[in-house]
N, C-alpha and C positions, 0 to 999 in steps of 0.2 A: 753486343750481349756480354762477351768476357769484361768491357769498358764497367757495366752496372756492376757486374757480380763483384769487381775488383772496388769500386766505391762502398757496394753494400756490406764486404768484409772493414773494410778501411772505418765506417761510422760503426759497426759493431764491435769493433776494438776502444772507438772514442765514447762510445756509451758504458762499455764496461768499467765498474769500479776499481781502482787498483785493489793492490793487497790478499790479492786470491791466494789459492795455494801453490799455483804456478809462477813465483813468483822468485821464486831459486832458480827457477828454469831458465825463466826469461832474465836474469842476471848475468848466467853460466852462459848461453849464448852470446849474449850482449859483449861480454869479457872477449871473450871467443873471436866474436866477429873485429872487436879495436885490435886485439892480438894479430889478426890477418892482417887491418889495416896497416899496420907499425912493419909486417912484415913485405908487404906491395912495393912500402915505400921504402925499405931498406934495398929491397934489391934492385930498386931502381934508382937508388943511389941518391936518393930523395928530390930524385926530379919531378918527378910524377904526386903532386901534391893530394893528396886525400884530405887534406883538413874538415871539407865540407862534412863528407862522409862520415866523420865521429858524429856526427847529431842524429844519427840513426839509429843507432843501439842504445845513445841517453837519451833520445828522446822516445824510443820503445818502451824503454824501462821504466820513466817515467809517465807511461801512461797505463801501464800493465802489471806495476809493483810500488810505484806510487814517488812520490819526492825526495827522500831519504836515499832509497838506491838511486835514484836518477843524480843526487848530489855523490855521490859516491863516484860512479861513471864519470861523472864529468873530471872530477882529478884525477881518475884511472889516466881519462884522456888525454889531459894535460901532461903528464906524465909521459902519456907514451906519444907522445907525440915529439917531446923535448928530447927524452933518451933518443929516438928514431935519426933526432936532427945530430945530435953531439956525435952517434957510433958516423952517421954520413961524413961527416966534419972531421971524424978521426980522433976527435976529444973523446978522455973517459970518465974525467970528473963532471961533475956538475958544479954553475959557477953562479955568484949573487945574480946576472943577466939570465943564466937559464932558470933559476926558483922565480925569478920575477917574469918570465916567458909563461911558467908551468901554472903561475897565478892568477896572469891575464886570461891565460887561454881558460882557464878552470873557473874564471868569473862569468867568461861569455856562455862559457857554456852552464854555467847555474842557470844565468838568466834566461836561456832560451827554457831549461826545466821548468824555470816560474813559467814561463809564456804559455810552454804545452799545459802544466798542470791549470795554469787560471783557464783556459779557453775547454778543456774538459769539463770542468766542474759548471762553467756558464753554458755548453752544450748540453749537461747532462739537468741542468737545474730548466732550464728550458723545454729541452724533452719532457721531465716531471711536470713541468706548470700546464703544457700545452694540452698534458692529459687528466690534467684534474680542474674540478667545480674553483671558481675561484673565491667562492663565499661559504660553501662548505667545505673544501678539501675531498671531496668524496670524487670518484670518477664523472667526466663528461658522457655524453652521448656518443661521440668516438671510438675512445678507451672503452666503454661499454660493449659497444658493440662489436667488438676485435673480439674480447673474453666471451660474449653469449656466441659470437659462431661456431667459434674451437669446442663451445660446450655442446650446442648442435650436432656437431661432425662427429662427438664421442660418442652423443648417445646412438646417433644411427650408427655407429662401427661395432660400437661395445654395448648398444643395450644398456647404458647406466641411466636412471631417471634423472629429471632434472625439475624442477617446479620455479615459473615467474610470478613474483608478485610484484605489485602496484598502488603505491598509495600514494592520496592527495590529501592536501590540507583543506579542506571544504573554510569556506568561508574569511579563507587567508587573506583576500584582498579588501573582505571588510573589515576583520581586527587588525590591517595595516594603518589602514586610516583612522583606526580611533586609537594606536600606539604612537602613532609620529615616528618621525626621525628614522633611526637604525634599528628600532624595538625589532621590527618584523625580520630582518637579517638575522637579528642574533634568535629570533625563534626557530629561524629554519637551520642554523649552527646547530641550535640543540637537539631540534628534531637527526638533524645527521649525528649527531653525537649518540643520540639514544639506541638509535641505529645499531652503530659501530659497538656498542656496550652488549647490546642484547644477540647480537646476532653472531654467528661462529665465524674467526678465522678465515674459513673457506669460503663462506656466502661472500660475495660481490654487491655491493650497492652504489648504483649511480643516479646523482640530480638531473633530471631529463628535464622537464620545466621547472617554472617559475616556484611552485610548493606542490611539486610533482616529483617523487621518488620510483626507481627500478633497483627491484633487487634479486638477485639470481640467486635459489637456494641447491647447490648441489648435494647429487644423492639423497635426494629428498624426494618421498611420494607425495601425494596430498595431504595426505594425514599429517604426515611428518614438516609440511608447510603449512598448514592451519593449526599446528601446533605453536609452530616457531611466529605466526603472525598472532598468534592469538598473547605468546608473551609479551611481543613488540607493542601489541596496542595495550596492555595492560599497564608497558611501563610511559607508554606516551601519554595514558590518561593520568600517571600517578606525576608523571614531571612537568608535563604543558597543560592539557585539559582542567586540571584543578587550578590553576591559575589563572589561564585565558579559559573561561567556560564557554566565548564564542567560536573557539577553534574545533570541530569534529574533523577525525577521521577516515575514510575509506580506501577499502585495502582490496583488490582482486589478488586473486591467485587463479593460477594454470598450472598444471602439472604437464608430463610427458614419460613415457616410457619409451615410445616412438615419436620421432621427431621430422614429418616431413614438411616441415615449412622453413622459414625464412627469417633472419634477423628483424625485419621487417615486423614480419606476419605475426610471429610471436609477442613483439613487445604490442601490437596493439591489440591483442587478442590478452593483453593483461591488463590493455588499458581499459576495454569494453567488459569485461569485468569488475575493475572496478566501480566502472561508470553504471551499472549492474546495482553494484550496491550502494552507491549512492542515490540511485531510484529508491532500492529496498529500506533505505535510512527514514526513521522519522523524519519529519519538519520539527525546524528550532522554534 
């Protein structure tokens, strides 16, 4: 159990961005901790090698304040590592052999900083991909469904309403066929774009199927989601629908002020909704 909790911090470290505001902190530390090192090894007369142990606080730093300090660290290191060797030695100068010790050692340790910083950014660029639509950029079904739980659990704790809505592309897989190619991709790009334009900030929208959208409208009654759907399809008919005149839309909405169901239960209770109104839709 302590084994998980110690990995679960250790990858919540490697997902966060550097450059926060703790980021002086984690410097002054880091400093701190080479300053102990240099001093372990002075009083043990620099038997007791610590080398390894400087990639700890540069390689902290650069993942918690970003490449810059972590370059900076690392010639702290070299440095204090070189001075630690000469007081052991009993030298008080530094000599052409020690600035070229302090340059070596201040090289290896850059390139361990590039190593932590690239393997960060393709951890974190991975985590990003694995939870987003790969043709739209909007969220997956996953990612979707981690953010509608938390918004479930709020509303039973705190009573905030929440409203699902649900919409498909009626007819999307006949004007794929008469577009060719990648036409129908870049329709449903747009349709997520029109999305992302019309809707607030705070509303959530994820791609569930093929030209099947969820969108969580927080703090929003009903009124206040048949509102916000009724702009979405106003501007869906002014950007796609007058173009492609064989693409209709249908939209369900669900509200909540109470919420005792299920990630599950909810999104299909927006899907049969929709599917509601597309019974209630003319024939083309």
């Amino acid at each position: 159990m302590r084994i998980e909790r110690f990995e679960r911090k250790i990858i919540g470290y490697i997902k966060k961005e550097p450059g926060s505001r703790s980021s002086v902190i984690w410097v002054a530390y880091s400093i701190l901790l080479i300053t102990a090192l240099g001093i372990i090894e002075y009083l043990t007369g620099n038997k007791l090698r610590m080398s390894y142990f400087y990639l700890l606080p540069v390689g902290l730093v650069a993942l918690r304040a970003g490449k810059l300090y972590g370059y900076m660290l690392s010639v702290i290191s070299g440095v204090t590592m070189e001075t630690v060797g000469l007081f052991a030695e009993k030298q008080s100068l530094f000599s052409v052999v020690s600035c070229l010790n302090i340059l070596l050692v201040s090289m290896l340790f850059l390139s361990f900083v590039l190593l932590v910083c690239a393997l960060q950014k393709a951890y974190c660029n991975e985590v990003r991909t694995s939870r987003l639509d790969n043709l739209t950029g909007l969220m997956n079904v996953k990612s979707f469904s981690e953010v509608l739980i938390k918004e479930i659990e709020r509303c039973r704790r705190f009573k905030h309403p929440f409203s699902m809505a649900y919409i498909g592309c009626d007819n999307f897989r006949i004007a794929n066929e008469k577009l060719e190619g990648s036409s129908g991709d870049g329709i449903l790009r747009l349709v997520a774009e029109c999305m992302r334009s019309t809707l607030r900030s705070t509303d959530v929208v994820a791609r569930v199927h093929n030209a099947e959208f969820a969108m969580l409208l927080t703090e929003s009654d009903n009124t206040a989601a048949k509102l916000a759907m009724g702009k979405l399809e106003s501007r869906l008919k002014e950007i796609i629908t007058q173009h492609y005149p064989e693409l209709k839309f249908s939209i369900g909405i669900v509200s909540f002020t109470k919420c005792p169901y299920s990630f599950k239960e909810v999104l299909d209770m927006a899907e049969m909704a929709m599917h509601e109104c597309m019974l209630c839709a003319p024939a083309l």
